[in-house]
C-alpha positions as CSV (number, residue, x, y, z in Angstrom):
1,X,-33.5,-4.5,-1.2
2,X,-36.9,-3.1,-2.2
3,X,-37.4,-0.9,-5.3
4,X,-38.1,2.1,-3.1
5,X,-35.3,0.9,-0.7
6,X,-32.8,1.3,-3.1
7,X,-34.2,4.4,-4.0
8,X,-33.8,6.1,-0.9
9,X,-30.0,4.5,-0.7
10,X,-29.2,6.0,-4.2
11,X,-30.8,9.3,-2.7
12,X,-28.7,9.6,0.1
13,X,-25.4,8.2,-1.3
14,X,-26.1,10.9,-4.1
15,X,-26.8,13.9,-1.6
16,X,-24.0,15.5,-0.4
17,X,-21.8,17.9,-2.1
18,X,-18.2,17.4,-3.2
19,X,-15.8,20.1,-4.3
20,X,-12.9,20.1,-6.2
21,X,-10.8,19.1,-3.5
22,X,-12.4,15.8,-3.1
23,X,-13.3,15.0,-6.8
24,X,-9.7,15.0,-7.5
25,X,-8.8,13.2,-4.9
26,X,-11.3,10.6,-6.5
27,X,-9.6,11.1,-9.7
28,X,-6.2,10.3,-8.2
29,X,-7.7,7.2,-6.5
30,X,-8.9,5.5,-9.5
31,X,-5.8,6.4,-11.2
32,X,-3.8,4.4,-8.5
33,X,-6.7,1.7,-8.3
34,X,-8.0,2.3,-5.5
35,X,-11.6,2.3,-4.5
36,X,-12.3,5.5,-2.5
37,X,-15.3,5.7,0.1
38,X,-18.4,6.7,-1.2
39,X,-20.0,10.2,-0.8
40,X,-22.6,9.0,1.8
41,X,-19.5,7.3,4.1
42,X,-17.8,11.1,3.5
43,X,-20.1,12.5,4.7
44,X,-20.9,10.6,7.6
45,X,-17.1,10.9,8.3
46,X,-16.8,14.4,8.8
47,X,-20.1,14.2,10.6
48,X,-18.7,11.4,13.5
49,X,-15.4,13.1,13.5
50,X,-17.2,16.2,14.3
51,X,-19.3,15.0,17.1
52,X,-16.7,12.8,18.1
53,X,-14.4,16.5,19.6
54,X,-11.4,13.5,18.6
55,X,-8.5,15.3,18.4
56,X,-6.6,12.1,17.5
57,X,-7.4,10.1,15.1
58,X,-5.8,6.8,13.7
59,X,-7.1,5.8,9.9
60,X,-6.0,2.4,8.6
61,X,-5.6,2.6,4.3
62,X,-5.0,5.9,3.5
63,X,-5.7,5.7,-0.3
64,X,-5.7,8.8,-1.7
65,X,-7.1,10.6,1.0
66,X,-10.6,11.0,0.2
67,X,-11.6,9.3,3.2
68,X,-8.7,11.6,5.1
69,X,-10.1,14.7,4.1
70,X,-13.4,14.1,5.1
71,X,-12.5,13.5,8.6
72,X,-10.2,16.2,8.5
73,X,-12.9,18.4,7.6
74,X,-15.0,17.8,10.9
75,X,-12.2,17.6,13.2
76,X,-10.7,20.6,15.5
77,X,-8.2,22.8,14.7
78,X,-6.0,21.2,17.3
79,X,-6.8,17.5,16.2
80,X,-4.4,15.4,14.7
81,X,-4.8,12.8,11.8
82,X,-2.1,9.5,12.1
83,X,-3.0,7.8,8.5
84,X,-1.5,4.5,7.7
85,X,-0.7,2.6,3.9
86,X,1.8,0.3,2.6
87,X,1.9,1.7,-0.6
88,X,4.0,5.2,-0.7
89,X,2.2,6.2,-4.0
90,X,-1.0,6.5,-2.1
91,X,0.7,8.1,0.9
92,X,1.9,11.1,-2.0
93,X,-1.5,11.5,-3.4
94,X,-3.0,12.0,0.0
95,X,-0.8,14.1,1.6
96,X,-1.5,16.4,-2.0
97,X,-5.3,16.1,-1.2
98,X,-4.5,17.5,2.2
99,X,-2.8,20.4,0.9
100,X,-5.0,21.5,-1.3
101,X,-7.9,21.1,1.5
102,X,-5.6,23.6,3.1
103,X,-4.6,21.5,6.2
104,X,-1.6,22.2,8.1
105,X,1.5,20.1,7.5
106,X,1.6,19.1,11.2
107,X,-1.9,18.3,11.6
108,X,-1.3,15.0,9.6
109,X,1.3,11.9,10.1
110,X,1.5,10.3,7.2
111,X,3.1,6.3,7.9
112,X,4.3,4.4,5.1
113,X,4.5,0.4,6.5
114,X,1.8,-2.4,6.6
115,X,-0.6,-1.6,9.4
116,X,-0.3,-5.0,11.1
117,X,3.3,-3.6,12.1
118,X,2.7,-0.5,12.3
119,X,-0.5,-0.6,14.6
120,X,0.9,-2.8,17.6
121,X,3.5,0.2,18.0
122,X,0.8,2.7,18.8
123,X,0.4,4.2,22.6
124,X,-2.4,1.8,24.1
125,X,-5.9,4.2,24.9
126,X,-4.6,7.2,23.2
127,X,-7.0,7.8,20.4
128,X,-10.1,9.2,20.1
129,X,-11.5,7.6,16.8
130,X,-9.8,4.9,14.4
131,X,-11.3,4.4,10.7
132,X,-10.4,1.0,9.0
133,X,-10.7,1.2,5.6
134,X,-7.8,-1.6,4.2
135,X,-7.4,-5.3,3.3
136,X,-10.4,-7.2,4.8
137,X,-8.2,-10.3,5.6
138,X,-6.6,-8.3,8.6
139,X,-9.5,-6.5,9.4
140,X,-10.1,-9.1,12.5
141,X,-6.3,-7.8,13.5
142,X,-6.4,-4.1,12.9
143,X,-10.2,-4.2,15.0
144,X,-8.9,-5.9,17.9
145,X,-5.7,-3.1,17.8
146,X,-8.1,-0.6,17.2
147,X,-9.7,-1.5,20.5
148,X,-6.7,-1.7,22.6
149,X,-6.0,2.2,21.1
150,X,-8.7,3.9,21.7
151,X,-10.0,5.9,24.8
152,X,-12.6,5.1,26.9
153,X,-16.0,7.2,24.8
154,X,-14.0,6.6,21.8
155,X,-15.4,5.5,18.3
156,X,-14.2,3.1,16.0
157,X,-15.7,2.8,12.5
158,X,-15.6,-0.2,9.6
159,X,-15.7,0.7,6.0
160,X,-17.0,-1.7,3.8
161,X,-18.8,-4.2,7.0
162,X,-21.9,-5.5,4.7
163,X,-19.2,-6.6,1.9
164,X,-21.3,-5.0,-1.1
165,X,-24.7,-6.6,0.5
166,X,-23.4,-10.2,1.0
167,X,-23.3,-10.1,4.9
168,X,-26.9,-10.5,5.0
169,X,-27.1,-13.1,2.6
170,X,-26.2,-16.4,4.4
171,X,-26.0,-18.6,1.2
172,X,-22.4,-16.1,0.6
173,X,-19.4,-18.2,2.0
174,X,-16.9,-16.2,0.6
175,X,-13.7,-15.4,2.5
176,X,-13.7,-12.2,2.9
177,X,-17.6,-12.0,3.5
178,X,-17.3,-14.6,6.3
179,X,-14.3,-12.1,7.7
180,X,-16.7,-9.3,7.7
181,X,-19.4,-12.1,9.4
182,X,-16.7,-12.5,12.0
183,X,-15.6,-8.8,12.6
184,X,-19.5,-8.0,13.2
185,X,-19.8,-11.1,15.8
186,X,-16.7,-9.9,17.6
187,X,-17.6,-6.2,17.8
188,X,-21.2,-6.9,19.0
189,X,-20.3,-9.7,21.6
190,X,-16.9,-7.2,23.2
191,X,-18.9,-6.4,26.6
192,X,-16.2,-3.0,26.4
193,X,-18.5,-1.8,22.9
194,X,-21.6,-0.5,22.2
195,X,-22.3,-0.9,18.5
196,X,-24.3,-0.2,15.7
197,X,-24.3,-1.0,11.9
198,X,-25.6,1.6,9.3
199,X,-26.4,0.6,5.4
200,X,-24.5,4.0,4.7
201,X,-22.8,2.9,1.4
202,X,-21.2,-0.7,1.6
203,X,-21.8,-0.7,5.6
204,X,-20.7,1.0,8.2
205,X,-20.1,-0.4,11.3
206,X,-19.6,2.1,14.3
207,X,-19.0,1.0,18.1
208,X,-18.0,3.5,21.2
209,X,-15.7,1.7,23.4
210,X,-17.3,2.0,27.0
211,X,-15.1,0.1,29.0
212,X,-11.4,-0.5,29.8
């Protein structure tokens, strides 16, 4: 990345504005180890979700509900967040974050099992918008799920799909970089998605299922 390139990514990631609700939730996710999302893919989540309408949503890796928040934030009163982690000490931490956002107990469902189980027991084209943001060796799995639960016009988004910049370099064979190769290949080639990846912070990749 060029010297002013970076300098506009720094820009951007450091633009938007965080309250309390969210800075603790940060604090609570590096407590538990986790990596939240950066501000830049926060922001862009409450943006989507908002222009999305979705009024259900499915997010893979809860955390410690940074990412949860945010999409909360730009969805409907009506809309419904279904949030999945295997570890229940995330679960706890997120379902805190949401209270303190101030977001009713029944607009969030909160499932505590690994994703790869939980996902195939999901209602086929019933979502409107499905975040994955969890281990990248599944994340060919949970994508192709992803597809089979979303309605037609409905958007899926990948956290993390540049791997911290190593997608582009072709000289990376890491695992979990080639798995990120792979989930890019797949997305762009499914005739039922349009697609499009943004450099917002590690990569996100965004597709609108158009077909059956």
């Amino acid at each position: 990345m060029s010297a002013d390139k970076q300098t506009s990514w720094s820009y951007t990631e450091g633009l938007p504005f965080e309250d309390e609700v969210l800075l603790r939730a940060r604090e609570r996710s590096y407590e538990l180890g986790v990596s939240p999302i950066s501000t830049g893919v926060g922001a862009a989540l409450t943006v989507l979700s908002a222009a999305s309408k979705a009024q259900t949503v499915v997010e893979v890796g809860t955390g410690a509900g940074v990412s949860g928040v945010c999409l909360l934030r730009g969805l409907g009163p009506q809309s419904v967040l279904t949030t999945i982690d295997s570890d229940v000490d995330h679960l706890r931490a997120a379902r805190e974050a949401y209270r303190e956002a101030g977001v009713p107990g029944n607009r969030t469902r909160t499932i505590s099992g690994r994703a790869a189980e939980v996902l195939p027991r999901l209602t086929d084209s019933a979502y409107d918008m499905v975040f994955i943001d969890a281990d990248k060796p599944s994340f060919p799995l949970y994508v192709g799920q992803a597809v089979r639960l979303l309605k037609r016009g409905g958007l899926l988004v990948v956290n993390d799909a540049l791997d911290h910049g190593k997608v582009s370099d072709p000289a990376v064979r890491e695992a979990t970089t080639n798995t990120m190769r792979k989930v890019g290949k797949a997305i762009r080639e499914n005739e039922s998605l349009v697609s499009s990846l943004l450099p917002t912070g590690d990569g996100l990749l965004l597709a609108v299922k158009t077909g059956s």
